[in-house]
VOGU-3710 file (C-alpha; in Angstrom, 3 decimals, decimal comma):
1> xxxxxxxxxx> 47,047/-58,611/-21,656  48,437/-55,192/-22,187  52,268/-54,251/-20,628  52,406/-52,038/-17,349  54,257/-49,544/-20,537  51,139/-50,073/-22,462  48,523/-48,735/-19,752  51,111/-46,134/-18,648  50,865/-44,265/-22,484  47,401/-44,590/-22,921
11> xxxxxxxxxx> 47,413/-47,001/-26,464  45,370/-49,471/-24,594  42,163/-46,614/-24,336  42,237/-45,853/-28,133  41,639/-49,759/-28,458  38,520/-49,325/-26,181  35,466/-50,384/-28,778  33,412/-47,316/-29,797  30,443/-47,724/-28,419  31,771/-48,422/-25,154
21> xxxxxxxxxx> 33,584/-45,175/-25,424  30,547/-43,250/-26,353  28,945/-44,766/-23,555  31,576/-43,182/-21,421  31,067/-39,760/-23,078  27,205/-39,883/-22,782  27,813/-40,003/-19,050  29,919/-36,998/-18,571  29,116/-33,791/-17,582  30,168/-30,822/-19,956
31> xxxxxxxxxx> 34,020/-29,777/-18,374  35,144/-33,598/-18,375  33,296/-34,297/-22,401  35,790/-31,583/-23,352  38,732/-32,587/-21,621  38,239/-36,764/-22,289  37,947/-35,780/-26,390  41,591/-34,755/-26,225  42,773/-38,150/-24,892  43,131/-39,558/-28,309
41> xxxxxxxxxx> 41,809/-39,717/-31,748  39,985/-42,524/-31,751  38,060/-40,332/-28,256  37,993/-37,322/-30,475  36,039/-39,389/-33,118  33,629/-40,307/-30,783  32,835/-37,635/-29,054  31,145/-36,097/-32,330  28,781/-39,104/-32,298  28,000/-38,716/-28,915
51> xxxxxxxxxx> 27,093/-35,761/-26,344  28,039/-34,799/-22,432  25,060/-35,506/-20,704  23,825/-31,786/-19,664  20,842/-30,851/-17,613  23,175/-28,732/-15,733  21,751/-24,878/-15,720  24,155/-22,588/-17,334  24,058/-18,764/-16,283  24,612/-16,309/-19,176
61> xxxxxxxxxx> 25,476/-12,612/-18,456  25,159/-10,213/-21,347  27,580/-6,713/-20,223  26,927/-3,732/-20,834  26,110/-2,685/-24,401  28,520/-2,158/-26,867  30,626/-5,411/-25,442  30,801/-7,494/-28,261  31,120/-11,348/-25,710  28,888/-12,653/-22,960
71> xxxxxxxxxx> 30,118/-14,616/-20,136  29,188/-18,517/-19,038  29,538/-19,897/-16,199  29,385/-23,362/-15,853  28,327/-25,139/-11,940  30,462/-28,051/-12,610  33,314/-25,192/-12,647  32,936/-22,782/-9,630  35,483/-20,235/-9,596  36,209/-20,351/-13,415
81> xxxxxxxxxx> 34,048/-18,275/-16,545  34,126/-18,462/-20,123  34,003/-15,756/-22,357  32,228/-16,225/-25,218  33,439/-13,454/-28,402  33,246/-12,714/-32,165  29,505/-13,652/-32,066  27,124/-12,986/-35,031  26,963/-9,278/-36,978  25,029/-6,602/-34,276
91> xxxxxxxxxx> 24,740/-9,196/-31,004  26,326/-6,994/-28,712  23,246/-4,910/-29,103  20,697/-7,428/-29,343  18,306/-8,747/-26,528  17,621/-12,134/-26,038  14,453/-12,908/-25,746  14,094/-16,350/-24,918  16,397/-19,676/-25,010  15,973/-23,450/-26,370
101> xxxxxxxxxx> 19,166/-25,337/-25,348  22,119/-23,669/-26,734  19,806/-21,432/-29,356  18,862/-17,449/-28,538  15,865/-15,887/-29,602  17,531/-11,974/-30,160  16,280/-9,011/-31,445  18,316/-6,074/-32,363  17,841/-2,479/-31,826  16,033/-1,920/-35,575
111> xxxxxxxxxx> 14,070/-4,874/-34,590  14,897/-7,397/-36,642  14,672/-10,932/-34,784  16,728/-14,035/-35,251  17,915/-17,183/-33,423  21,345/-18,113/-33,125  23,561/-20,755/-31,294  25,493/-19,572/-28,697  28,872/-21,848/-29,556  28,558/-22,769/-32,923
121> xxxxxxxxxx> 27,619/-19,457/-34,282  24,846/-20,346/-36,207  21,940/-17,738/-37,388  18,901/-18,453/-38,837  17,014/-14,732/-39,676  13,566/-14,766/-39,097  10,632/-12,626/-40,597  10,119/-9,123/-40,321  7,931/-8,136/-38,229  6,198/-5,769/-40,470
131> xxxxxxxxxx> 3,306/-8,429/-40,944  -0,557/-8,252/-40,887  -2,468/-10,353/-38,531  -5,913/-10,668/-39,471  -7,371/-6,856/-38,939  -3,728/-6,016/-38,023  -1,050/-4,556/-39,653  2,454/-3,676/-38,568  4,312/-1,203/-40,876  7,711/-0,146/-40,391
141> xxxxxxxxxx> 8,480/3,664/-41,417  11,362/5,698/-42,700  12,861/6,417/-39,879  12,255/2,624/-38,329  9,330/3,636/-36,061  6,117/1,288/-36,554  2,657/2,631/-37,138  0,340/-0,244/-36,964  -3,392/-0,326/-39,071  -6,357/-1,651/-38,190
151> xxxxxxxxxx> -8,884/-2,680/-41,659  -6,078/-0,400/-43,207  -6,921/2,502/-41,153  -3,842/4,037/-39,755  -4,407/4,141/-35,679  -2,559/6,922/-33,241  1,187/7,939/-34,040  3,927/5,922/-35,169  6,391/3,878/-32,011  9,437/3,185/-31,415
161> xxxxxxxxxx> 8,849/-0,475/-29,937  6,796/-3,274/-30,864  5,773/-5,218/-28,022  6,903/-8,457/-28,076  4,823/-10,309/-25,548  5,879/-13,610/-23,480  8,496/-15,026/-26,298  9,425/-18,551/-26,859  11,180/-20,718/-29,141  11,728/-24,490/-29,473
171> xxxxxxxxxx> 14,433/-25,944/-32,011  15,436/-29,708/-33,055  18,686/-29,684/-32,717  19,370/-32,228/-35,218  16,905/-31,023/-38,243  16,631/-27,039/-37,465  13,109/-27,315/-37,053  12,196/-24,893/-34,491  8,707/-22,452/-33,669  9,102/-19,106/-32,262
181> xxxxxxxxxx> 6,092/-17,747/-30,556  5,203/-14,452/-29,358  1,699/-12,789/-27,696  0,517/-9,699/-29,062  -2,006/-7,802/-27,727  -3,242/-4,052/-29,107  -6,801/-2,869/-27,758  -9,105/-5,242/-28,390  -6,748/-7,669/-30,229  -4,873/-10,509/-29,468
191> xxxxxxxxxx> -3,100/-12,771/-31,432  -0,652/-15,499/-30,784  2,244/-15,379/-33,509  4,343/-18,024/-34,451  7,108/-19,081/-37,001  7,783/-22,156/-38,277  11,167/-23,430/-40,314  10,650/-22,246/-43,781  8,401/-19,709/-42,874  8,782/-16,357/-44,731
201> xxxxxxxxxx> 5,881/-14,629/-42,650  4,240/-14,625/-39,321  1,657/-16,754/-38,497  -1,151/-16,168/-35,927  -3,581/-17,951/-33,697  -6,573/-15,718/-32,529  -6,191/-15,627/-28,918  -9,659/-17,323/-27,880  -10,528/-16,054/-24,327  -12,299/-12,378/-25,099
211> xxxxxxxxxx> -12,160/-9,655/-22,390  -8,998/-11,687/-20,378  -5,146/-11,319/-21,444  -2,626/-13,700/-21,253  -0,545/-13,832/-17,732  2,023/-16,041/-18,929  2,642/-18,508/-21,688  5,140/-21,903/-21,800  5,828/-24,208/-25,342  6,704/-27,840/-24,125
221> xxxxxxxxxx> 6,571/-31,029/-26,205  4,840/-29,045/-29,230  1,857/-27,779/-26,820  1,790/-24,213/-25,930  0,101/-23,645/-22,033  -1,569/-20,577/-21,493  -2,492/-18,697/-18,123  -4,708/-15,717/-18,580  -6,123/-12,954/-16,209  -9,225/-14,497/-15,707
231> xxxxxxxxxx> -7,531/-17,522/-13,957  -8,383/-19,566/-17,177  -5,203/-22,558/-17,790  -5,534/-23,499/-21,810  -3,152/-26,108/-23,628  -3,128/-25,521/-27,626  -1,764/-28,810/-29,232  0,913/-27,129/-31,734  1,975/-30,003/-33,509  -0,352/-29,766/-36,928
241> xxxxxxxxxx> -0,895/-27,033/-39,236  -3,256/-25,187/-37,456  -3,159/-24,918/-33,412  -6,072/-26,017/-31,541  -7,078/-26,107/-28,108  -6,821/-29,342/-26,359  -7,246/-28,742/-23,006  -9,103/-25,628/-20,705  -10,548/-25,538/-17,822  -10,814/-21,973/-14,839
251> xxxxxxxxxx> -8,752/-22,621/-11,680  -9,800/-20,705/-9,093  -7,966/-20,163/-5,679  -7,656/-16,926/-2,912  -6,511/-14,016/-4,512  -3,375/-12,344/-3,290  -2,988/-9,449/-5,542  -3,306/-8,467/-9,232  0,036/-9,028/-11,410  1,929/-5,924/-12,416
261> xxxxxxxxxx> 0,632/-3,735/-9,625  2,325/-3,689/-6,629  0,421/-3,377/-3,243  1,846/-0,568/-0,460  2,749/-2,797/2,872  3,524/-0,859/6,378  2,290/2,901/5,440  3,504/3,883/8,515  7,493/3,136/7,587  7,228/5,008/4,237
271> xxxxxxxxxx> 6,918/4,339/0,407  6,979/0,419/0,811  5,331/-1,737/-2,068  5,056/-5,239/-2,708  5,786/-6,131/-6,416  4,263/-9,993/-7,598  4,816/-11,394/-10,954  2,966/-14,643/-11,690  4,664/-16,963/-13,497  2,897/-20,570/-15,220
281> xxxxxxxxxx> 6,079/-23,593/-14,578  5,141/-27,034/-16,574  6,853/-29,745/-14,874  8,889/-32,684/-16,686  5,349/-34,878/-16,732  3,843/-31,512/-18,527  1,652/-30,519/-15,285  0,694/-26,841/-14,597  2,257/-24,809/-11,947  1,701/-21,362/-10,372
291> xxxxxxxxxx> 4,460/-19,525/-9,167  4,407/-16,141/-7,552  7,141/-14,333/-7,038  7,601/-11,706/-4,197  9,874/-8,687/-3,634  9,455/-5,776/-0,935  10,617/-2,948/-2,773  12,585/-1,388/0,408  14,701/-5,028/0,109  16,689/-7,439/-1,938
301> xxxxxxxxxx> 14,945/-10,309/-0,662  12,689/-12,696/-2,906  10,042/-14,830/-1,931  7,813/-17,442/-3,785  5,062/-18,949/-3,697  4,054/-22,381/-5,718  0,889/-23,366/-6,180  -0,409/-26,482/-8,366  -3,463/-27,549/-10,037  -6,081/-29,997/-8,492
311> xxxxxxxxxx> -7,832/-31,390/-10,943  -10,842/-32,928/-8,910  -12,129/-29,291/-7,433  -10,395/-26,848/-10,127  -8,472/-24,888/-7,667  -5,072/-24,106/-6,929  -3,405/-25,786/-3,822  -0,041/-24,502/-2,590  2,769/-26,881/-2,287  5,975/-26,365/-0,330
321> xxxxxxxxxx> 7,989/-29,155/-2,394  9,444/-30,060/-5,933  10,126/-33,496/-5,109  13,450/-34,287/-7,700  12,858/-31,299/-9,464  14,284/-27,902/-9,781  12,217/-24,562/-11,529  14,028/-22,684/-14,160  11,849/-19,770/-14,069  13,100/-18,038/-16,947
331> xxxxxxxxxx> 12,040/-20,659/-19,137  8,884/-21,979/-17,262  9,703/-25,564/-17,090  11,259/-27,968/-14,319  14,790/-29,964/-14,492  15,299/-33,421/-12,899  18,134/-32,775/-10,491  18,280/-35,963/-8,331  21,381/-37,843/-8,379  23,077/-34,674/-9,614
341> xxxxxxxxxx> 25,380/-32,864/-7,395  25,387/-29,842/-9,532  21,648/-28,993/-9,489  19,700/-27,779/-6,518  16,192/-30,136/-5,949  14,114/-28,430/-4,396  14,801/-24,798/-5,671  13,856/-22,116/-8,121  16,583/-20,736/-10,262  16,030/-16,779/-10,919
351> xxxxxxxxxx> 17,308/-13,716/-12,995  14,513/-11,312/-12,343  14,455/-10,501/-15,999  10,916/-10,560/-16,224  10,418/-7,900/-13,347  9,850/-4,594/-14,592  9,424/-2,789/-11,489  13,790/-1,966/-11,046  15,396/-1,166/-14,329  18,763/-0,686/-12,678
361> xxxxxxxxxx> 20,435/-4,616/-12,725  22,004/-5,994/-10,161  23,740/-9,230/-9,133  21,063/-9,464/-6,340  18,231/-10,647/-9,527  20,410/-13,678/-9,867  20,175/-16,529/-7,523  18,750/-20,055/-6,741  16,101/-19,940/-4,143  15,877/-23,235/-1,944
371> xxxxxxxxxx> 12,435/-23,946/-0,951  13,437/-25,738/2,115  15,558/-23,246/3,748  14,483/-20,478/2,354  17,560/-19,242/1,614  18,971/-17,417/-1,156  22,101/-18,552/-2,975  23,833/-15,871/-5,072  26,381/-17,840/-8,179  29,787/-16,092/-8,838
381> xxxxxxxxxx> 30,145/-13,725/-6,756  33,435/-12,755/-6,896  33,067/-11,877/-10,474  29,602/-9,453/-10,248  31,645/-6,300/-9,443  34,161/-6,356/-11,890  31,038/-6,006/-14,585  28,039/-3,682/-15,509  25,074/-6,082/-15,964  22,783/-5,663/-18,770
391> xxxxxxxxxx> 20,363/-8,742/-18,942  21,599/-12,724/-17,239  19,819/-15,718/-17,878  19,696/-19,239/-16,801  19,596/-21,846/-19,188  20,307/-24,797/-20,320  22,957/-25,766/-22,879  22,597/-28,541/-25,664  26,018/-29,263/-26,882  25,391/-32,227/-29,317
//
C-alpha cells in the first residue's frame, strides 16, 4: 500500500493504469480536462487519447470588425471568458456562416469561403464560388462584383453579394471529411450546392419542389431535411454520390403568418409589427420540428412557438415540452441536457442571427429561453457593455 508521503505528492496517480485514467478524462467537462492534464505526465499522455466529454453549448462573440480575436465563454465557467487571437490570415473580417463542433464555415469580404477550427487553427480553403450550376453561372469580375449567366447569357448588372442561402457544414473530426451545403435560389432556379473533401468545384442538387422555396434547411447524420414554403418537409439521404430524396410528405397546420413579413399588431398605439422567422429543429432521434420565433418590434421580448410532426394525420401539433432536450436554434438540432447541470432542458438557446428585421446587435439577441417559465435568461452580462457586437453564436465545441 502506498505511504501517507506517497498520496500526499501525487506519484501514486501517475501509477493509475491508462485506461482507467482515460476513463476519468472521458467524464470531465471541458475546464476540469484542462486542468487534470497538468497533474502529471503520464495524465498529459492520456488526455491526447481521450476527450472531455462536451455537449455543453459554448457562446462565441465575434467584436466589432477589424478585431483580430473572438471571445468564448464557457457555462461550466460563469464569470470568466477566453479570448481567442492570432487566428487564420483575414478572420477578423470574415463571417461565419455556420458551425460543426469546433469547425467555422467563414467567408471573407472578397468572398472567398473556408472552414477553420476555432483552437487548433486549422484551414481547409474551399472552392470559389465562381461555379456553374446547370443553366447557371457565377462569374466574378475585375473589380470582385459577380455577374451571374443564364445558357451563357449575361442577366441584369453585376453585385456585390452572392447570396448564400441557409449554410451548413458537417466535418469528421478524425478523417477531415466534411460537406458544406448552401441553397441558392435566382428567379426560377434553385439549386442545392454542396462540397465534399477533395472537391475542387461545387456540386449541386436541383432543388425538386417547383413554384415553393426553401424555409429552412438542417444536415444531420448525412441526411439533409428540408422545409419549404409550401409546408412540404423533404429528407435527401446525402450519404452516396448523388443525393436522393428519401422521405416527403406536406404538413399542414393553422397558419399564423407568412415568414419574412412582419404583421402590424395594435394600430391604434403606433408603428407596431410582429416579425416571425420559422425555423425546422431535428431532434437527437432525427424527428422534425417547427419552431417559430416571435418578436414585437416596439420590445426586446422573444417568444416561441414549437410545433411537431404527426405522422398519422400530416399536420403539425404544438407541444409545450422538450422532454431531456434543449434547442440550439442556430444550428437546428436538439442537445441531451439531462443529468447535466450546465445545460438548460427544456429551453431554446438563441442569437437572433438569423433575424433580419434589426441590423443594429445587441446583447438582448442572446439568451436561453425556458419553455416552462417563460423566461428569458441573458449569459454574461457583465461583459456585453464593455464590447461592440458584430455577430454571437451558440455552439458546440469538439475538443478531441
Amino acid at each position: 500500500m502506498d505511504s501517507p508521503s506517497q498520496m500526499l505528492d501525487g506519484s501514486s496517480w501517475s501509477m493509475l493504469p491508462s485506461d482507467l485514467i482515460i476513463m476519468v478524462f472521458e467524464r470531465l467537462g471541458f475546464a476540469d480536462f484542462q486542468r487534470a492534464k497538468s497533474v502529471c505526465q503520464s495524465w498529459l499522455y492520456a488526455s491526447r487519447e481521450s476527450a472531455p466529454s462536451n455537449q455543453v453549448p459554448w457562446l462565441i462573440i465575434f467584436p466589432e470588425k477589424g478585431k483580430n480575436y473572438c471571445l468564448l465563454f464557457n457555462p461550466e465557467e460563469k464569470e470568466k471568458k477566453y479570448r481567442i487571437k492570432d487566428l487564420v490570415h483575414n478572420f477578423s473580417n470574415s463571417h461565419c456562416l455556420a458551425t460543426c463542433g469546433s469547425w467555422f464555415f467563414m467567408r471573407d469580404p472578397l468572398y472567398n469561403v473556408y472552414i477553420m477550427n476555432l483552437f487548433t487553427r486549422e484551414r481547409i480553403d474551399l472552392p470559389s464560388l465562381e461555379s456553374k450550376f446547370s443553366k447557371i453561372e457565377i462569374e466574378r469580375t475585375i473589380d470582385d462584383m459577380f455577374h451571374i449567366k443564364i445558357d451563357g447569357e449575361y442577366t441584369g448588372y453585376p453585385e456585390k453579394d452572392i447570396d448564400i442561402t441557409f449554410p451548413l457544414l458537417w466535418i469528421d473530426e478524425k478523417t477531415k471529411d466534411f460537406v458544406v451545403i448552401w441553397f441558392f435560389y435566382y428567379r426560377r432556379y434553385r439549386y442545392i450546392v454542396y462540397s465534399r473533401k477533395g472537391d475542387h468545384l461545387w456540386n449541386h442538387a436541383h432543388y425538386c419542389s417547383e413554384g415553393s422555396i426553401v424555409v429552412d434547411m438542417v444536415y444531420k447524420d448525412h441526411k439533409i431535411y428540408l422545409y419549404t414554403g409550401s409546408r412540404d418537409v423533404q429528407v435527401l439521404d446525402f450519404s452516396t454520390d448523388i443525393p436522393r430524396i428519401i422521405f416527403e410528405t406536406q404538413v399542414n397546420y393553422v397558419r399564423c403568418g407568412s415568414k419574412g413579413i412582419p404583421r402590424r399588431v395594435y394600430p391604434e398605439l403606433g408603428d407596431v409589427w410582429k416579425m416571425k422567422e420559422k425555423h425546422l429543429v431535428v431532434t437527437l432521434t432525427g424527428e422534425p420540428l417547427l419552431v417559430k420565433s416571435i418578436l414585437r418590434s416596439d420590445s426586446h421580448l422573444w417568444t416561441f412557438r414549437i410545433y411537431k410532426m404527426d405522422s398519422s394525420n400530416a399536420k403539425w401539433e404544438k407541444i409545450t415540452c422538450l422532454g431531456d432536450e434543449a434547442i440550439l436554434l442556430d444550428q437546428g438540432t436538439t442537445v441531451l441536457a439531462n443529468d447535466n447541470k450546465n445545460i438548460n432542458r427544456n429551453s431554446i438557446y438563441f442569437s437572433g442571427y438569423r433575424s433580419g428585421y434589426d441590423s443594429a446587435w445587441s446583447e438582448n439577441h442572446i439568451f436561453i429561453f425556458n419553455l416552462d417559465t417563460h423566461e428569458v435568461q441573458r449569459p454574461h452580462q457583465h461583459i456585453f457593455p464593455s464590447i461592440q457586437l458584430c455577430d454571437a453564436r451558440w455552439f458546440v465545441p469538439n475538443f478531441k
